[in-house]
C-alpha positions, 0 to 999 in steps of 0.5 A: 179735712183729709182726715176728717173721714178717717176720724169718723170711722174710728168714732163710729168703731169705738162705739160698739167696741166699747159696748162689746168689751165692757158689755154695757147693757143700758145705752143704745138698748132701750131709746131714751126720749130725753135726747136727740134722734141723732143721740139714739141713732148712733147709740142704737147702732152700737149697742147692735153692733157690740150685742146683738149682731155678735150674740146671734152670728155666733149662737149664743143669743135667745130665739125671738119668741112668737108674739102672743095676741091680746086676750079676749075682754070678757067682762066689759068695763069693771066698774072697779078701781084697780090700784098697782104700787110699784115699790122701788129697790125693795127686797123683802127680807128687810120687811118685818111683814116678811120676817125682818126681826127690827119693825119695819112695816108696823102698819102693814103687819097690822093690816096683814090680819085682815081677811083680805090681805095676802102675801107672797114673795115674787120673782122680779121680771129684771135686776134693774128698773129698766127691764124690769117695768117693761116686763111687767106692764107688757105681761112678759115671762122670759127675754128677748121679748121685745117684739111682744112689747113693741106690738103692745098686745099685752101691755096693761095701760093699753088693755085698761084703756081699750076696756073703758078705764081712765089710766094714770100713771104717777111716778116720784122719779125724776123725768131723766130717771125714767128715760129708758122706761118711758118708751116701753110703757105705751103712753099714748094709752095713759091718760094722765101722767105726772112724775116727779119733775112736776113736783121739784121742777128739776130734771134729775130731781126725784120727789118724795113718795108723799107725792103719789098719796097727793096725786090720788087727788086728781083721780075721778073715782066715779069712772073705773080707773087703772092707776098706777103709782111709781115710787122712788122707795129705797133706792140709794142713797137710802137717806135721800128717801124719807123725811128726817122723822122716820130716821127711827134706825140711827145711821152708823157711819162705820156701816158701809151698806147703811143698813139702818137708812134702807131700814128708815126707807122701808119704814116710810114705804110702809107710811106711804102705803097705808096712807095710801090705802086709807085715801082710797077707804075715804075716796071711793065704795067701789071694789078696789084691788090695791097689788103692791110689789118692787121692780127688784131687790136690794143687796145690803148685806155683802153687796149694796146695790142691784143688778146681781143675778147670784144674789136672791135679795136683788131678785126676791121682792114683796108681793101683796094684794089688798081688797077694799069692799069686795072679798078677796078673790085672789085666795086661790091664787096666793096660796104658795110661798113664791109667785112672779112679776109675770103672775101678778100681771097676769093678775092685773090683766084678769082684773082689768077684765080679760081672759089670760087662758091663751098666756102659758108658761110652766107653772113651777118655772119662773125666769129672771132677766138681767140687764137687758131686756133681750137676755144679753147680760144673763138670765135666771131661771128657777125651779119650784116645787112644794114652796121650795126652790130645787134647781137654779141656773144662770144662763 
């Protein structure tokens, strides 16, 4: 007993020195709802201790950022359907809709023709999941905006439900695939959640993305509904991803990067969305905003995986936004090469019915965080003038 004390304050110390010197980014950052409060507390304490405290005592951390209050809502309950697909490990060069030479995306390259289809490549919020989806479902231009995602002012669920929407929000991901998400994506606001452990009935278990084509079924398309359908995509391991029908690209083992089973994965995100667009086409005659866009990019040509700041694939993914029974109003505003996850939540929020005129940001600087949601790991920030990319710089 004598020395339990002196065991404790070692395990207590080991925590933070760990988080400090392997600058781990995960654990303790963000709490995970599939564990104990007892598990999050020593977690949040080292994390703190490792990351946080040393940033701020010696000046290298970000200034909080002042915390931006609702918009206005000035157009009360949108008789409209808003639909946001958020692809999964996606980078937009490996998507014949953005150039890739083999046919990856045969039905969105036909319906890329339509007058009410426009494209663009995005800025991901974030190089992993984590940050990324927090950023862009509480509208946030830069780090260490915490703060601003626990006042929930600008978070979408809530703004969709506070104008009369019905929200959902449909995942493929396992429920411990989503712990580190699920708190930062004000759920008491959503009404209707399922992910994908309500499909396998396994924890760590992650559907397929059909799944999101089959939850549409439980959507009262005579209400204004704020849906949002999360896919698993292409994250790795890409052969997990599709049915075997879609192993069009023949897998080569010699391929450490697999390039051809994260070509068949992108094949069958292009099924699912078009399957998905023509469920909404037989659904519903009401004006329907389809955004579609991925948390962040892969790395499969010198790196696999994401999570590199360096490294425009894990940052640069496909945007595009689609229009059933209304013109395109969004013309205007996707006219550039480049746009940003915080654009296009700014996007989504001017839909739901509100006036984003008090959110302000430089216009040709658009900012990327890297592991952690407070720019501990690193941030991007990118400069664009005239479509072309003139300055970068990892801070």
């Amino acid at each position: 007993m004598k020395y339990l004390s002196f065991v404790m304050i070692l395990f207590l110390l080991f925590i933070p020195l760990r988080v400090y010197v392997k600058k781990e980014s995960k654990k303790g950052a963000r709490p995970n709802i599939e564990v104990s409060a007892i598990v999050n507390g020593v977690e949040t304490m080292g994390y703190f201790l490792g990351r946080i405290a040393p940033q701020k005592l010696f000046g290298t951390g970000n200034l909080s950022k002042n915390i931006v209050k609702t918009p206005t809502i000035i157009e009360k309950t949108p008789d409209i359907n808003i639909v946001v697909i958020m692809g999964e490990s996606l980078t937009h060069s490996k998507m014949s809709l953005f150039g890739e030479q083999d046919i990856t995306t045969p039905n969105l390259d036909k319906l890329s023709t339509d007058k009410n289809f426009f494209k663009q490549i995005a800025f991901t919020s974030g190089i992993v999941t984590d940050v990324a989806l927090p950023s862009f479902f509480n509208i946030l231009y830069e780090p260490d905006s915490t703060e601003q995602i626990i006042s929930t002012n600008t978070c979408l669920f809530k703004m969709a439900k506070d104008n009369g929407f019905e929200t959902y929000f449909y995942s493929s991901q396992s429920q411990i695939g989503l712990a580190y998400i699920k708190s930062y994506l004000c759920l008491n606001a959503v009404d209707n959640y399922m992910d994908g452990t309500d499909d396998t009935h396994e924890l760590k278990k992650n559907a397929l993305d059909e799944v999101l084509v089959d939850r549409l079924e439980n959507v009262n398309f005579k209400k204004s509904n704020f849906i949002v359908l999360h896919q698993i995509g292409s994250h790795s391991p890409y052969e997990l991803r599709y049915p075997k029908e879609f192993a069009k690209f023949k897998s080569n083992k010699d391929d450490k990067y697999d390039r051809n089973s994260y070509k068949n994965s992108i094949l069958y995100t292009d099924y699912i969305i078009t399957k998905i667009i023509k469920t909404l086409e037989n659904k519903t005659k009401k004006p329907t905003y389809v955004f579609f866009t991925s948390d962040h990019g892969e790395g499969i040509e010198t790196h696999r995986g994401h999570g590199n700041l360096k490294l425009a694939s894990n940052y640069e993914v496909p945007y595009f936004v689609y229009t059933l029974n209304v013109n395109n109003r969004f013309k205007k505003e996707v006219n550039s090469k480049y746009t940003s996850h915080y654009k296009i939540s700014k996007q989504v929020a001017t839909t739901l019915g509100y006036d984003i005129s008090n959110m302000k940001h430089d216009e040709n600087k658009y900012v990327v965080c890297g592991k952690d949601l407070c720019g501990v790991a690193g941030y991007l920030e990118l400069y664009v003038d005239k479509d072309e990319i003139v300055k970068k710089r990892i801070k």
